[in-house]
N, C-alpha and C positions, 0 to 999 in steps of 0.2 A: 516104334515104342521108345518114348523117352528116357536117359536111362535117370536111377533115382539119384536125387540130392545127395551132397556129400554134408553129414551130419556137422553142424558148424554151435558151439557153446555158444557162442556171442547171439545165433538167433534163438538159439534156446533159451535165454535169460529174456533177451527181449518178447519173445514167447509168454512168459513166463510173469515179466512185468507185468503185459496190457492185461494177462488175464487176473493180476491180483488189483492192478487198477478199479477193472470191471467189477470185483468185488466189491472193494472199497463204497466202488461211485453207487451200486446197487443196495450197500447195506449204509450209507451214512449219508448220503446227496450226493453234492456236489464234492468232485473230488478233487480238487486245489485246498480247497477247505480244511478234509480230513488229512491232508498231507500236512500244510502249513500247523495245523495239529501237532501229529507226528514226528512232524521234524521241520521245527520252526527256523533252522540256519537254510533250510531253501529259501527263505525270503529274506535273507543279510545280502547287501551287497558285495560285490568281492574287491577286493583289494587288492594293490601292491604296495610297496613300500621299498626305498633304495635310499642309500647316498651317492650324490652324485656332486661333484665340484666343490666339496663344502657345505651342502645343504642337502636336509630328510627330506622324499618326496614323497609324498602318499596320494595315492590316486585313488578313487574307488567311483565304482561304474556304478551309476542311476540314471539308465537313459529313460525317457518319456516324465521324467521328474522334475518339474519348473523350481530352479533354483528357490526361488519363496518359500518351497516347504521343504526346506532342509534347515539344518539347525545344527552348528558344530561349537562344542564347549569345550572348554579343558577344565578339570578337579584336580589342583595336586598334578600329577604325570599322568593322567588314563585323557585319552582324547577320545569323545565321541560324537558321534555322526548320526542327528534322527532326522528323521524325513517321514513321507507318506505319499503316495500315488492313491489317487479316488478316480474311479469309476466313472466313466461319464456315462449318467445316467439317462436314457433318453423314453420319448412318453409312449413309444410305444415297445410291447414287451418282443424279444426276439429270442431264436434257440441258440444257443452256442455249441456251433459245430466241434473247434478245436481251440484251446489257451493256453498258454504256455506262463500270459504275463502274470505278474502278482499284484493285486491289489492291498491297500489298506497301510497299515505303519511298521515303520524297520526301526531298527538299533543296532549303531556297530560300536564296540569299546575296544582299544588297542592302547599300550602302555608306550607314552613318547620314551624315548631312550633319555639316559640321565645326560643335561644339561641342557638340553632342549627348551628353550621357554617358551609359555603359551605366548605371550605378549607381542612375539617374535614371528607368529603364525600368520600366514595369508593366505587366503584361500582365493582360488579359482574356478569357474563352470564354461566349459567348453564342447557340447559334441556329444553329453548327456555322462561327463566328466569331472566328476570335482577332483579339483588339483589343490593339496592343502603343502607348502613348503614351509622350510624355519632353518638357519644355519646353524651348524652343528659344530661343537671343540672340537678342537682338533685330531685328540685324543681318541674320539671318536671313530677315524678312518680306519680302516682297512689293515690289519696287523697280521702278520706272518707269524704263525706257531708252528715249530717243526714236530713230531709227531713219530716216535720210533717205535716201529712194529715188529714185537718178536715172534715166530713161527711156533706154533707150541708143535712137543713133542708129542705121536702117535700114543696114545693111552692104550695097556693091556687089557684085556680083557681074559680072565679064567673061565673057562667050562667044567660042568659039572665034574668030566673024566679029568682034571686037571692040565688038561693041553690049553696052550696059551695061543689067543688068534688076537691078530692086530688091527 
């Protein structure tokens, strides 16, 4: 006799997921859809952003994305980043087992830090990678603020009988 499972949250949520997925994909289609719906930053690419040697680096991941449908402008200090990945459409129709990827158009908008110029921007595509850099004042770097933390004092607390608990 095997003995039983030790009860674990983490698969109880994943539990818990497929089966509100199931619902989803049963009551709306297809369920990348009703999710991209729901919660349309699952289809923003993700980012990082650093200084590093004097210059912002901002990285943001679109792999399977052919640099041609990407498009980066700067307004003013907001830089943003559109693109689209399309579906290769093929003639005969098939079932989709499992997907993970996203199809269709993104938008990502991030606030260049003050003194940044667009003009100053190059971009790069590496590895399913854009790499956008621009040197940065100096001003800019890395600033040490010290930071003095006082202990607060244990608060009373009265009860009804006037005894005092801490």
């Amino acid at each position: 006799m095997a003995l039983p499972e030790a009860w674990s949250p983490f698969r109880e949520l994943s539990r818990i997921r497929r089966r509100f997925d199931e619902l989803l994909e049963d009551m709306m289609g297809e369920r990348e859809a009703a999710f991209e719906e729901l919660v349309p930053e699952l289809h923003k690419p993700r980012l990082e952003s650093f200084i590093e040697d004097g210059k912002l680096i901002i990285r943001a991941d679109l792999p399977g994305i052919d640099p041609k449908d990407i498009e980066v402008s700067v307004t003013d200090s907001e830089l943003r980043i559109r693109g689209s990945r399309e579906e290769k459409k093929e003639i005969k129709k098939r079932d989709v087992f499992h997907r993970e990827v996203r199809y269709g158009s993104f938008e990502r908008v991030l606030t260049l830090p003050e003194g940044v110029k667009a003009e100053d921007l190059k971009a790069s595509y590496h590895d399913g990678v854009l790499e956008l850099t621009a040197p940065v004042p100096k001003e800019l770097g890395r600033k040490e603020v010290k930071v003095q933390v006082e202990a607060a004092a244990p608060k009373k607390i009265e009860t009804k009988e006037g005894q005092k608990a801490a």
